[in-house]
Steps between C-alpha positions, in 0.01 A plus 500: 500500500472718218158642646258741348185692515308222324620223764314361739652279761331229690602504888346238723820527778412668832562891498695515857746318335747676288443331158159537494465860670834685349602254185172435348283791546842764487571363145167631357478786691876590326387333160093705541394072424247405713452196822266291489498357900338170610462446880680203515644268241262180362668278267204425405371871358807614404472448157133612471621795693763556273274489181250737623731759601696469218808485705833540284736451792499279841707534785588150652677427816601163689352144413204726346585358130512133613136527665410627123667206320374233774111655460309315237456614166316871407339573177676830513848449629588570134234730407684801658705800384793429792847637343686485783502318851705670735621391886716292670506160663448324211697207493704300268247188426178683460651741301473375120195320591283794597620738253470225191127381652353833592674661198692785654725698255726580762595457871694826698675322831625745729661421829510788757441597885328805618796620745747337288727606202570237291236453193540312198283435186446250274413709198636226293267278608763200584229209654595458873736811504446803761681770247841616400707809553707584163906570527453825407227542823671313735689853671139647542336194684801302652350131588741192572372198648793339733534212695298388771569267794156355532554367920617832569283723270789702447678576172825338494834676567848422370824548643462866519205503621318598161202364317568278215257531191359206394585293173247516250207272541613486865202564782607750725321859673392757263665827632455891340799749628332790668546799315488885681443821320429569132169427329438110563282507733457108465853455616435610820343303851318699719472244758214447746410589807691285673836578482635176639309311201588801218899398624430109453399556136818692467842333384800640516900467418331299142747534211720760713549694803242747587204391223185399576265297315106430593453087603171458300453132695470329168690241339527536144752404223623650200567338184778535230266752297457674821146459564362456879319201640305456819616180698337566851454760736773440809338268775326314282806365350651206717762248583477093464758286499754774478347642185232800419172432422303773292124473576425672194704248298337195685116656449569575131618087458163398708262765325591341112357146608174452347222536725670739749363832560699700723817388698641668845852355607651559844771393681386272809768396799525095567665473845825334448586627212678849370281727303165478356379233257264633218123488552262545203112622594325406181153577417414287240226257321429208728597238271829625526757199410791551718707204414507701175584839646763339729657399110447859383682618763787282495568640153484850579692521882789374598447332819544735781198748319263216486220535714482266796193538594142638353256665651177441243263809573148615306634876520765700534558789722635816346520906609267749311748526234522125454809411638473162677561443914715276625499618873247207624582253258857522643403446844210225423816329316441108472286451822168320418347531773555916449254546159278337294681435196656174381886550580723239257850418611774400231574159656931442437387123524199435355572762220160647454288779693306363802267614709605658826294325842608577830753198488664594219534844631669420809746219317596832282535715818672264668754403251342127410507620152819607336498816255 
């Protein structure tokens, strides 16, 4: 971050949580900057906050970034002095539009776990890219992302029973080889105190006998210029019609339709068939046209990713550090009679989104309507 005494960082992220306790505030204790800490973050204030603290820095984290660009406008969300916004969880489609309407300089993604050893930066500033590890740095932080065998959640094994490292733009787990003795400290896993769970995150046998590499329980790809992506953490990632189904993929495709504000996809089980078809919840304006978003999507999915259903909500539910929840939305699936919300199906025959009712909900239960 390039930090010095004459920053000051804005910080508006909970302080039990390790971004907004140990990243935010440890930078300008190192740096002798200064924080400037809100309670809790208001989309609303932020840039009036920003602007009277004459903040030169922000730390960001989650969906934070798309509340900004989805608030209305704010005479000073270019009156500021930010240089630098720094975080992670920014993804690919807001990107270019926050940083060009907000007038950022520069964006620092990071990806990184607090038990984990695998960290990458994106000091280049690459739009949608998690960061890059340099040839010449590859023996001091050894990541490889391999592939993955989404049913099992299991990396795949060849004939001799070793991992095989994924082609280049090809998803698979993010993995960092565990490194003992010597001064990299960030090589190492400590584990927790469970040792049952501390062996779970530990693979072994990788590239050759005897090695052992950290699972981070990420999927991520790497391109040709060797620069990380997120695709979805494992779990959320899912099978239909024999192919995988990135949920982060899927909400990036709904999100860039006009008049959608936020997107959560799932995976939701039909009985009778194998898998989980795609399920978007979309908070979004009411006149929403979705004869015109069923086009959109069309164009951007192939078949199997498009969402069968949609689940149209007035909020979204998301953790402290803005990450959304998918636990009851998964197990409310498609039933009506379970929420609120309007819940669309993708009709095969009728070839537009329709409204669930009870009937049509127990012709898709009961195999009257073929997926």
């Amino acid at each position: 971050m390039d930090a010095a005494p004459d920053d000051r960082l804005y910080n508006c992220l909970p302080m039990y949580h390790s971004v907004g306790g140990v990243l935010a505030t440890g930078v300008m204790l190192v740096a002798g900057g200064s924080v400037a800490i809100r309670e809790r973050f208001s989309a609303r204030q932020f840039w009036d906050d920003i602007v009277r603290w004459d903040c030169t820095l922000v730390q960001y984290i989650g969906e934070l970034c798309r509340y900004l660009l989805n608030a209305p406008p704010s005479p000073n969300e270019t009156a500021h002095r930010i240089r630098l916004c720094c975080g992670n969880g920014l993804r690919a489609d807001v990107w270019e539009p926050f940083q060009h309407r907000f007038a950022i300089p520069r964006v620092l993604e990071f990806y990184a776990s607090t038990e984990g050893n695998v960290s990458l930066f994106n000091v280049e500033g690459k739009p949608g890219a998690i960061g890059r590890i340099p040839m010449f740095l590859s023996h001091r932080f050894p990541a490889a992302v391999v592939r993955f065998d989404v049913d099992r959640e299991m990396p795949v094994r060849d004939e001799n029973g070793l991992c095989v490292r994924c082609a280049p733009d090809e998803a698979g787990e993010a993995i960092g080889k565990l490194l003992t003795g010597g001064a990299n400290l960030g090589g190492r896993f400590e584990g927790y105190t469970d040792e049952a769970a501390s062996e779970r995150k530990i693979l072994r046998d990788v590239f050759e006998p005897g090695d052992a590499w950290f699972r981070t329980g990420d999927l991520m790809r790497r391109d040709v210029q060797g620069f990380f992506y997120f695709v979805d953490r494992i779990g959320d990632t899912f099978r239909w019609k024999g192919e995988n189904v990135s949920t982060l993929e899927v909400s990036e495709a709904v999100s860039a339709f006009p008049g959608v504000a936020e997107a959560n996809v799932y995976g939701v089980a039909v009985p009778g068939t194998e898998g989980r078809a795609a399920m978007a919840a979309i908070s979004a304006a009411n006149d929403l046209d979705l004869a015109a978003l069923r086009a959109h999507l069309g164009d951007r999915l192939p078949p199997y990713a498009r969402p069968l259903f949609l689940r149209l909500c007035q909020g979204m539910d998301v953790t402290a550090t803005f990450k959304q929840t998918k636990g009851s939305l998964v197990r409310e699936a498609f039933d009506p009679t379970a929420v609120l919300d309007p819940i669309y199906f993708d009709h095969p025959v009728e070839q537009r989104f329709i409204r669930v009712d009870d009937r049509l909900y127990g012709d898709i239960r009961h195999g009257r309507v073929r997926l």
